[in-house]
C-alpha positions as CSV (number, residue, x, y, z in Angstrom):
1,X,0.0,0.0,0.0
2,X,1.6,3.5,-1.3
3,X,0.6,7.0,1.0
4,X,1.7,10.0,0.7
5,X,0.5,13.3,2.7
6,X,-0.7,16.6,1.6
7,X,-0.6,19.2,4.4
8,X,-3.6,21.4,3.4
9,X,-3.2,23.7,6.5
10,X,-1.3,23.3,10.0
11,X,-4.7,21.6,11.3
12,X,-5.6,19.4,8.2
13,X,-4.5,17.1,5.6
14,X,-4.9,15.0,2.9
15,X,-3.8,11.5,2.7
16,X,-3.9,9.8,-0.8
17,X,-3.5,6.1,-0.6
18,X,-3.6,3.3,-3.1
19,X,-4.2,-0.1,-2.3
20,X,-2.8,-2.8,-5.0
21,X,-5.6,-5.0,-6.2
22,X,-3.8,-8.3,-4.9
23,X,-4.1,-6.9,-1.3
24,X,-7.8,-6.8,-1.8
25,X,-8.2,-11.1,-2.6
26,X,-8.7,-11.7,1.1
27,X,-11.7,-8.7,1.2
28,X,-13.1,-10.2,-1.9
29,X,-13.0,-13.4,-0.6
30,X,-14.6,-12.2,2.5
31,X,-17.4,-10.0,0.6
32,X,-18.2,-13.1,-1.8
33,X,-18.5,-15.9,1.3
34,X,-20.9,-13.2,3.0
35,X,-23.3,-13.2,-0.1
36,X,-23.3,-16.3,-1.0
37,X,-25.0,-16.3,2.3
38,X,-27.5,-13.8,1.9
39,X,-28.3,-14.4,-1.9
40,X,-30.3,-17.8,-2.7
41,X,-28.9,-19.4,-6.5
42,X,-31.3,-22.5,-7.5
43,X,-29.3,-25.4,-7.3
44,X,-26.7,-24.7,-4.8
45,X,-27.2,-24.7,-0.7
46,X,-26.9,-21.2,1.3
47,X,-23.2,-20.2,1.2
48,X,-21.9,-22.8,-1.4
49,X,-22.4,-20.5,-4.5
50,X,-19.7,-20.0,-6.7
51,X,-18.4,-16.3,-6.8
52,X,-19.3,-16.1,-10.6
53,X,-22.3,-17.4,-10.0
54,X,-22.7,-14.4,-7.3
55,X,-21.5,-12.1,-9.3
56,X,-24.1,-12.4,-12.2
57,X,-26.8,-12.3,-9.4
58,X,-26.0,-9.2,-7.7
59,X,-23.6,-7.5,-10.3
60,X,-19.1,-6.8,-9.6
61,X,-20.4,-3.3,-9.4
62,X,-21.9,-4.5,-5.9
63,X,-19.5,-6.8,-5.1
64,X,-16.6,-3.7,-5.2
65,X,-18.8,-1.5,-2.8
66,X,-19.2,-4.2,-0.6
67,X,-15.4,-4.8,-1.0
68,X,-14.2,-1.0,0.1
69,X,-16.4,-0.6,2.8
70,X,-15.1,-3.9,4.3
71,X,-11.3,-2.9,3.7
72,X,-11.5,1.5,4.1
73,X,-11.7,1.1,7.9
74,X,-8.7,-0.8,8.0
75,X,-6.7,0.4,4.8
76,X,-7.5,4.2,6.8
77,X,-6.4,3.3,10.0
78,X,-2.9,2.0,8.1
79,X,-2.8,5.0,6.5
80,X,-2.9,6.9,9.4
81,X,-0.5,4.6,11.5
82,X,2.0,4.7,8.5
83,X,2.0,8.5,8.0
84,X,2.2,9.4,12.2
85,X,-0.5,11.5,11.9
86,X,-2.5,12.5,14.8
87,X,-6.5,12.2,13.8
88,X,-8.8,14.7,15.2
89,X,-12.7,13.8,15.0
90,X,-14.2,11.9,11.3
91,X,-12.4,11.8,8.0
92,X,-13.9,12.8,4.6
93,X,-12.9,9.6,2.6
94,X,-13.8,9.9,-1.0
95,X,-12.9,6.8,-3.2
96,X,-10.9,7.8,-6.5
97,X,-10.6,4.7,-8.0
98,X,-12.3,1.5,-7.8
99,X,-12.1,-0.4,-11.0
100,X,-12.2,-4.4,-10.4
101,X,-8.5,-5.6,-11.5
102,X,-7.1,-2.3,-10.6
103,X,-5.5,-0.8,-7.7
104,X,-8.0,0.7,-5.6
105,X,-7.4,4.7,-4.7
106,X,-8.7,7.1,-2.1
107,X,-8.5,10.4,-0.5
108,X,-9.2,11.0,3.4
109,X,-9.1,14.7,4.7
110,X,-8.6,15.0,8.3
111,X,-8.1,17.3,10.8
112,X,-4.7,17.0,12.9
113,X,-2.8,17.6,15.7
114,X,-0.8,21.0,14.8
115,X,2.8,20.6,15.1
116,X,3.7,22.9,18.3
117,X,6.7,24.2,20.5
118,X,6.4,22.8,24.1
119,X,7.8,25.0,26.4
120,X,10.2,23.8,29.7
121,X,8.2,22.6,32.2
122,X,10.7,23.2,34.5
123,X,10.8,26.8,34.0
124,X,7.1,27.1,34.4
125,X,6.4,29.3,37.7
126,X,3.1,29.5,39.8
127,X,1.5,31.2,42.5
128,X,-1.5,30.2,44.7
129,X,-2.9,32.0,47.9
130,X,-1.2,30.4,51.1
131,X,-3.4,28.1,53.2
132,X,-4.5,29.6,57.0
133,X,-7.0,27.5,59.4
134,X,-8.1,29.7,61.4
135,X,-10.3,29.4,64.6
136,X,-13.3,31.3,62.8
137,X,-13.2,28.0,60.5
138,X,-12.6,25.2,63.4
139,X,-15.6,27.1,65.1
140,X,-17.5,26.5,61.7
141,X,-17.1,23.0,61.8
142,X,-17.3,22.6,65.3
143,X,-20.8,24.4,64.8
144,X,-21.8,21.9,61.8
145,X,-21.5,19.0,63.9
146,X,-23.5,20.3,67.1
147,X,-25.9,21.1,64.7
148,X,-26.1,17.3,63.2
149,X,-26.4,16.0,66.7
150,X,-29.1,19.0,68.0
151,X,-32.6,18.4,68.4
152,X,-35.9,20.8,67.5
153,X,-38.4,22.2,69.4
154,X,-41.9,24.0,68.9
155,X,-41.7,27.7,70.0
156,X,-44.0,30.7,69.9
157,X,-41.7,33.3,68.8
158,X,-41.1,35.3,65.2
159,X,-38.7,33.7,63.2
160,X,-35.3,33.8,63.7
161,X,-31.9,33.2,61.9
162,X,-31.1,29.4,62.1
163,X,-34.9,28.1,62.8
164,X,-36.3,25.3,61.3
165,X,-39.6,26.4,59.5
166,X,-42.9,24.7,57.9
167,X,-43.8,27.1,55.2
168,X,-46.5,27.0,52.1
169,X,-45.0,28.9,48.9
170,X,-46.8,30.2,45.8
171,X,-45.9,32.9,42.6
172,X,-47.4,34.8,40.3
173,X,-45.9,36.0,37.1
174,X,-47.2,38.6,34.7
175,X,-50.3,38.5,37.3
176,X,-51.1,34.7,36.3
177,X,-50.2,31.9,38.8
178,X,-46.8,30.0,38.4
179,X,-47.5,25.9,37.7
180,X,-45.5,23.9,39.6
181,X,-44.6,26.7,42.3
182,X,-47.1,26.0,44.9
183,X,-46.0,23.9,47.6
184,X,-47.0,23.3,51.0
185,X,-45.4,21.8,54.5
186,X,-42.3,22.6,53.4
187,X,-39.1,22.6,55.7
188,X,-36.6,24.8,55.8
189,X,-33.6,26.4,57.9
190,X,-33.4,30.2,57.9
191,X,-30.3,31.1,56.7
192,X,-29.0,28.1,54.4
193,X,-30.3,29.7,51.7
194,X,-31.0,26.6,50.0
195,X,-34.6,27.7,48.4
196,X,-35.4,30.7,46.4
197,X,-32.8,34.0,46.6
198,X,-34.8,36.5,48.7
199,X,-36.7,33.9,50.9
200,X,-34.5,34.0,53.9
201,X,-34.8,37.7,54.3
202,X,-38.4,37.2,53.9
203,X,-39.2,35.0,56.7
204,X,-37.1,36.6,59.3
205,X,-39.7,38.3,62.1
206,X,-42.6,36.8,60.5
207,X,-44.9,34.8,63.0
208,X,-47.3,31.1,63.3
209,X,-49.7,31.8,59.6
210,X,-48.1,35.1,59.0
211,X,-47.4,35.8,55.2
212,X,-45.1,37.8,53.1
213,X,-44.7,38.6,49.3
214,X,-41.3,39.3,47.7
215,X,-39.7,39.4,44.2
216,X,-37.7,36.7,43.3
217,X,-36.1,35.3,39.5
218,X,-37.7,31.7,38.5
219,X,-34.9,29.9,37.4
220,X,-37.2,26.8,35.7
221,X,-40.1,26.5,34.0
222,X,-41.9,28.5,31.4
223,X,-41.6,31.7,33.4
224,X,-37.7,30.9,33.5
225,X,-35.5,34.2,33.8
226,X,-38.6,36.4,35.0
227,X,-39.2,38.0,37.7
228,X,-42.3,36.6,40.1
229,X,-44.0,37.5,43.3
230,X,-43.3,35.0,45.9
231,X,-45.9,34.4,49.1
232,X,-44.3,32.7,51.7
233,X,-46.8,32.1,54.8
234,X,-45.2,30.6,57.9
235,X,-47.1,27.6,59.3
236,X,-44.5,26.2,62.2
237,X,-41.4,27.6,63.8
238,X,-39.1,25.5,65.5
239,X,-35.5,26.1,67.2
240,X,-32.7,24.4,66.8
241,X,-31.2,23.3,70.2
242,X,-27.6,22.5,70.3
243,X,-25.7,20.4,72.5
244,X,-23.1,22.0,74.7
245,X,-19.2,21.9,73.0
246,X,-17.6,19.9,75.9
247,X,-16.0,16.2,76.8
248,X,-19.2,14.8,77.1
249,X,-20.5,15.8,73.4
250,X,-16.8,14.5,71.9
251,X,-17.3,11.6,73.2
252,X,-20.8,11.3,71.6
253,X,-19.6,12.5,68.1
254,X,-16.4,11.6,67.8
255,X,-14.0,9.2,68.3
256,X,-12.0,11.4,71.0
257,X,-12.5,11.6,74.9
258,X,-11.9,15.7,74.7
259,X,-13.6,18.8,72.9
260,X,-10.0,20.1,72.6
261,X,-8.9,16.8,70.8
262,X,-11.8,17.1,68.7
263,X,-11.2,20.5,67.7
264,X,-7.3,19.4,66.7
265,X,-9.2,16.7,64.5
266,X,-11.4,19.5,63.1
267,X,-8.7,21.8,62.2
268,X,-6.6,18.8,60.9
269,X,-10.1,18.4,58.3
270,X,-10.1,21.8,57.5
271,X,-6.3,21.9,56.6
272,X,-6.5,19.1,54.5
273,X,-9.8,20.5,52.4
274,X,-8.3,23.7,52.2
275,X,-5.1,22.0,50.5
276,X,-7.2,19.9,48.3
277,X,-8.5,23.5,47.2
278,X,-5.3,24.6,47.0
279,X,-4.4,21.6,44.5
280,X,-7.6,23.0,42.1
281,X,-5.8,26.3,42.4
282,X,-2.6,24.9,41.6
283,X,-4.1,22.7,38.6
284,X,-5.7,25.8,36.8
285,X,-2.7,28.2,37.6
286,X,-0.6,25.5,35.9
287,X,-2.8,24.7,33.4
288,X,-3.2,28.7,32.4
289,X,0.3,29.3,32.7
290,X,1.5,26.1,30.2
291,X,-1.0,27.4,27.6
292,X,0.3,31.0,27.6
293,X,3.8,29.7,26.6
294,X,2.7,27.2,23.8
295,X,1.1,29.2,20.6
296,X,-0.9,26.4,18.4
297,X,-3.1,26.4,15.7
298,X,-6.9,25.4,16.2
299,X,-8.8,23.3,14.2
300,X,-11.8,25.3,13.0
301,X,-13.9,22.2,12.8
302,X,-13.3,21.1,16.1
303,X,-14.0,24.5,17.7
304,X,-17.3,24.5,16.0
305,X,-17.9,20.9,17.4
306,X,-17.6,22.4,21.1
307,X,-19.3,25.5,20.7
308,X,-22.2,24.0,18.8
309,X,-22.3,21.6,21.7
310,X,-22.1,24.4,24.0
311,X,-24.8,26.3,22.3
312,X,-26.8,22.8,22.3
313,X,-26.6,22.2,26.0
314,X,-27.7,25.7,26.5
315,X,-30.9,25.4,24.7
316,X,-32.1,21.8,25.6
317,X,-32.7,22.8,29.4
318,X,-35.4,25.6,27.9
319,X,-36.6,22.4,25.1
320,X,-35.0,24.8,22.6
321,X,-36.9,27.8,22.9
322,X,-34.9,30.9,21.6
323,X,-37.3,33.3,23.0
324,X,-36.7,32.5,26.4
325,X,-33.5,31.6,26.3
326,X,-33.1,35.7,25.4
327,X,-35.0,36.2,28.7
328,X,-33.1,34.4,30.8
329,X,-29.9,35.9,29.6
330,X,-31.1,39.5,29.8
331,X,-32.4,38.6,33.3
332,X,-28.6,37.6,33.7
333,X,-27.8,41.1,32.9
334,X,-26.2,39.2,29.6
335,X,-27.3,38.8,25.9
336,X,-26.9,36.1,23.2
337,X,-23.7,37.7,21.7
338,X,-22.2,37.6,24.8
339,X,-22.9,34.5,25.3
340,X,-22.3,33.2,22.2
341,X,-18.8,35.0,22.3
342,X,-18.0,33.5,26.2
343,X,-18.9,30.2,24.4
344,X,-16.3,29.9,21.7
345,X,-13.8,31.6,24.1
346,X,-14.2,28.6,26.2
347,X,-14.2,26.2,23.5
348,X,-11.1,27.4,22.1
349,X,-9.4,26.9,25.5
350,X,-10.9,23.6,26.0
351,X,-9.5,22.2,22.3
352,X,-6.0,24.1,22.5
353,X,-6.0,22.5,26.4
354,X,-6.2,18.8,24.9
355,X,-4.3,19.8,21.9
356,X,-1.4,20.8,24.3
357,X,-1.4,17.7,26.5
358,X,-2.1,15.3,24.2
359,X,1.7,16.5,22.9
360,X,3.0,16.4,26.3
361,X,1.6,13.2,27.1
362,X,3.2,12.0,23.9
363,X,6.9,13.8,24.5
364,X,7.0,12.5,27.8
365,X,6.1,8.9,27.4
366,X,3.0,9.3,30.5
367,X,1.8,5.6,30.2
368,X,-1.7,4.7,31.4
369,X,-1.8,1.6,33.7
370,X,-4.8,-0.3,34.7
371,X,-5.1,1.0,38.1
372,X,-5.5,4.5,36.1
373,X,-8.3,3.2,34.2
374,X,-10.0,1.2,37.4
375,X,-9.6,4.1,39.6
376,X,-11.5,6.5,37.4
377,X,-14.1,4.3,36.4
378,X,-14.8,3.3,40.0
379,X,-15.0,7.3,40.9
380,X,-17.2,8.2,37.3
381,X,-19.8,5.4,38.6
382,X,-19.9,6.4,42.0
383,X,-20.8,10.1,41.0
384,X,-23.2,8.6,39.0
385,X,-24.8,6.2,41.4
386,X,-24.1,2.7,39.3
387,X,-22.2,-0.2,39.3
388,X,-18.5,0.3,37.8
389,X,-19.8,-3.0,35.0
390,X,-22.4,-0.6,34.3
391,X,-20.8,1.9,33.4
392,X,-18.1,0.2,32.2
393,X,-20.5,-1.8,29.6
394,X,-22.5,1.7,28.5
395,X,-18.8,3.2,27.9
396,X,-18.1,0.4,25.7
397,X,-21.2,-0.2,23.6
398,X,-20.9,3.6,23.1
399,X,-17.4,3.5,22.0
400,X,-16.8,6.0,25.0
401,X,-13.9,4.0,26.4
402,X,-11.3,5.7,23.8
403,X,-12.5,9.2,25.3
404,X,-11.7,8.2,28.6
405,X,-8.3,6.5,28.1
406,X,-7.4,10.1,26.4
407,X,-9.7,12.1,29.5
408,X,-7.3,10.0,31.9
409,X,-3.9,10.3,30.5
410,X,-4.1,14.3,29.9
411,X,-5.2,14.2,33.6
412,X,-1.6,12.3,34.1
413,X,0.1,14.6,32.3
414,X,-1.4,17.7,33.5
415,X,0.4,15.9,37.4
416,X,3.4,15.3,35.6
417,X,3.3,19.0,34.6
418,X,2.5,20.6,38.3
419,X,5.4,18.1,39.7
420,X,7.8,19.8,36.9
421,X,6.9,23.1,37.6
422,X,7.9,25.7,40.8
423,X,4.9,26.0,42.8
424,X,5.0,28.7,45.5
425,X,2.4,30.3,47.6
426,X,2.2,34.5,47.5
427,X,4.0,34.7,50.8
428,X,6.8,33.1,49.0
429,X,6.8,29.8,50.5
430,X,7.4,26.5,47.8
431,X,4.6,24.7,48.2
432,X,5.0,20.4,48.0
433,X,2.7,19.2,45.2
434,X,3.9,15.2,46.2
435,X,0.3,15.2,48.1
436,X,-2.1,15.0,45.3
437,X,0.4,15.0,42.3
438,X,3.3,13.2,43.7
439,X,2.0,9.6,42.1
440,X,1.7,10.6,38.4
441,X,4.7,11.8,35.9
442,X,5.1,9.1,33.1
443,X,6.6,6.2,32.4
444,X,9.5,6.9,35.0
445,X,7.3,6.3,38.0
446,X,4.7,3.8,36.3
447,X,4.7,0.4,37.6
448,X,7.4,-2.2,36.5
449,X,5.3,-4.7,36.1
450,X,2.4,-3.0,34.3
451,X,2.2,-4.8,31.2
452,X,-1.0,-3.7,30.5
453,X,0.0,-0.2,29.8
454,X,1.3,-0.4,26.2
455,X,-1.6,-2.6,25.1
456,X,-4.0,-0.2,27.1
457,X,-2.3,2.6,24.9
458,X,-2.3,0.5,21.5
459,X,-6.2,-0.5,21.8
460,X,-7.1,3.2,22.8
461,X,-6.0,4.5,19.4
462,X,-7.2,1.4,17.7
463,X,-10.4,1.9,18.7
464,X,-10.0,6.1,17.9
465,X,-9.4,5.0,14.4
466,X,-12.1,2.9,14.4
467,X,-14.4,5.6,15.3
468,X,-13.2,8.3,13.1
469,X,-13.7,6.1,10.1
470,X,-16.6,6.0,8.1
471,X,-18.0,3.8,5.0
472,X,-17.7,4.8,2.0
């Protein structure tokens, strides 16, 4: 088989490939044993027709289509593996030449990988805000977990901050009653704000069946991005009584004999979430700070691809309605241009982001072992409520298993990056990434005896080819 590549821009080219007609015997040798067992000839059993035979029942003419869309999957993915070309989303395969006896001849424009400059990861610098526990946030969670173990009770007082109400709830829009935003016996605590924006201010002084109307935004429904009048009316009050923050109450919550141990267990919680913020901080800053030293090419068709998806996503939660999809952005104090400009923004990032790593991860050799794989499908299917075979078998009858080899190993490289670079906090202290990144950084640290990896990596693009190749 003879290719050759024609770069038709940084982001897209053209492979031309011929295939010699003796390579195609074992396709036509396949393509006539499947026919003979679909087309009946008098006088012969179901698959024992000769291939002349065939041929004057269903014509060469079908034969050779059934021929090329049998070996273009395969004769593509050759291609693709023979020129080192990097694939980006479906080809556009047209078939030059397919005369029977003849080599047969095609064309398949692609978008690419761009060819890029990756900067020194080493030289990369970033900055996060320090970490500080202070008492104010001990106190906090201190606070949380009397609240867990209080108990409520009925009193005859307006409502306060922190109460526990029984409420009914109604709106009006346009002067016409909302449907779906009457409810009654509802509970809620003052102050979480978990309910409607507005409410909480509401209810505080009201008393037992005392009402109150107030302007909120609907977020849902038909009236979604308007402006509504509320009626909240206040049908029990009840105070939360907490238990006292002493020996006796760490000893019910916890697994310590004193408050003061279980306050050094509570700040010790609130270090260790505050550093796992820190590590999102440190993952973006990184992140932003790679893709401002590498300059690369996007492909316009991929772009499209995201925003359109963007655009998409937008729209199905308002079953596509335009008109209110206005409303709810100029509610937002935004428009559709705006929007629409935010949009591609962000899809630009996203595609140069996996564009950038997907270089990385090839220049520094990150390998993907099956504990990588196992790990995140255990975490996608816990998010998601299901078994990890579930999941597993909707990823692969979806062909979504390629997506998440790739999803997984820029999510290696993007540690092996952060380890690399000089991570400090703004008061000038280096701050040790080892914690949450310390595990990843390529084939240097991935398990000796991983034998899986290579394969893993070899099946992933496989299957992308696969899945970027259409019939013809």
């Amino acid at each position: 088989m003879k290719t050759s590549v024609e770069q038709l821009s940084p982001t897209r080219v053209r492979l031309n490939v011929e295939v010699p007609f003796s390579e195609l015997e074992p396709d036509f040798q396949q393509a006539y044993k499947e026919l003979a067992k679909q087309v009946r000839v008098p006088g012969f059993r179901p698959g024992k027709a000769p291939a002349k035979l065939l041929e004057a029942r269903v014509g060469r003419a079908a034969i050779i289509e059934e021929v090329i869309n049998a070996a273009l999957p395969s004769r593509y993915g050759q291609a693709v593996a023979e020129t080192e070309v990097h694939p980006l989303g479906q080809p556009e395969i047209d078939v030059t030449k397919k005369e029977y006896g003849q080599d047969l001849a095609f064309t398949a424009e692609v978008d690419v990988r761009p060819k890029m400059t990756l900067p020194d990861l080493h030289a990369l610098t970033v900055s996060v805000d320090p970490i500080e526990v202070t008492d104010d946030d001990v106190e906090a969670e201190l606070q949380s977990l009397r609240a867990r173990f209080g108990s409520l009770s009925e009193v005859d007082r307006p409502v306060a901050d922190g109460d526990v109400v029984t409420i009914d709830l109604s709106a009006t829009a346009d002067g016409e009653d909302v449907p779906g935003a009457r409810a009654e016996g509802m509970s809620h605590e003052v102050g979480s704000g978990r309910l409607i924006e507005g409410l909480d201010d509401a209810l505080l002084g009201l008393s037992i069946d005392e009402s109150k109307v107030f302007t909120a935004q609907l977020a849902t429904g038909a009236h979604a991005g308007q402006d509504a009048e509320v009626t909240v009316t206040v049908r029990s009050i009840k105070e939360r009584e907490l238990p006292e923050a002493d020996d006796e109450f760490a000893q019910l919550a916890s697994e310590f004999d004193t408050i003061d141990e279980l306050r050094d267990s509570l700040r010790e919680r609130v270090g260790t979430l505050k550093r796992a913020r820190q590590a999102e901080e440190i993952q973006s800053a990184t992140l932003d700070a790679l893709l401002e030293q590498v300059e690369v090419p996007l492909p316009e068709a991929i772009v499209q691809a995201q925003f359109d998806g963007a655009i998409h996503n937008a729209l199905h939660g308002l079953d596509h309605d335009e008109a209110r999809f206005s409303e709810v952005l100029a509610a937002r104090g935004s428009s559709r241009e705006e929007f629409e400009a935010e949009a591609r923004s962000a899809a630009e990032k996203d595609v140069k982001r996996q564009l950038v790593l997907d270089a990385l991860a090839d220049d520094l050799d990150i390998q993907v072992g099956q504990e990588d794989l196992t790990e995140r499908l255990l975490m996608t299917s816990r998010q998601y409520g299901i078994e990890p075979q579930q999941l597993f078998t909707y990823l692969q009858e979806n062909n979504q298993l390629p997506a998440m080899f790739a999803d997984v190993r820029r999510g290696l490289t993007v540690a092996a990056v952060v380890e690399a670079a000089t991570v400090s906090d703004t008061d000038g202290n280096t701050i040790d990434t080892s914690e949450f990144f310390g595990r990843r950084g390529g084939s240097t640290e991935a398990d000796a005896d991983d034998t899986d990896a290579t394969d893993a990596d070899e099946g992933e693009e496989a299957a992308e080819v696969e899945a970027q190749t259409p019939q013809a």
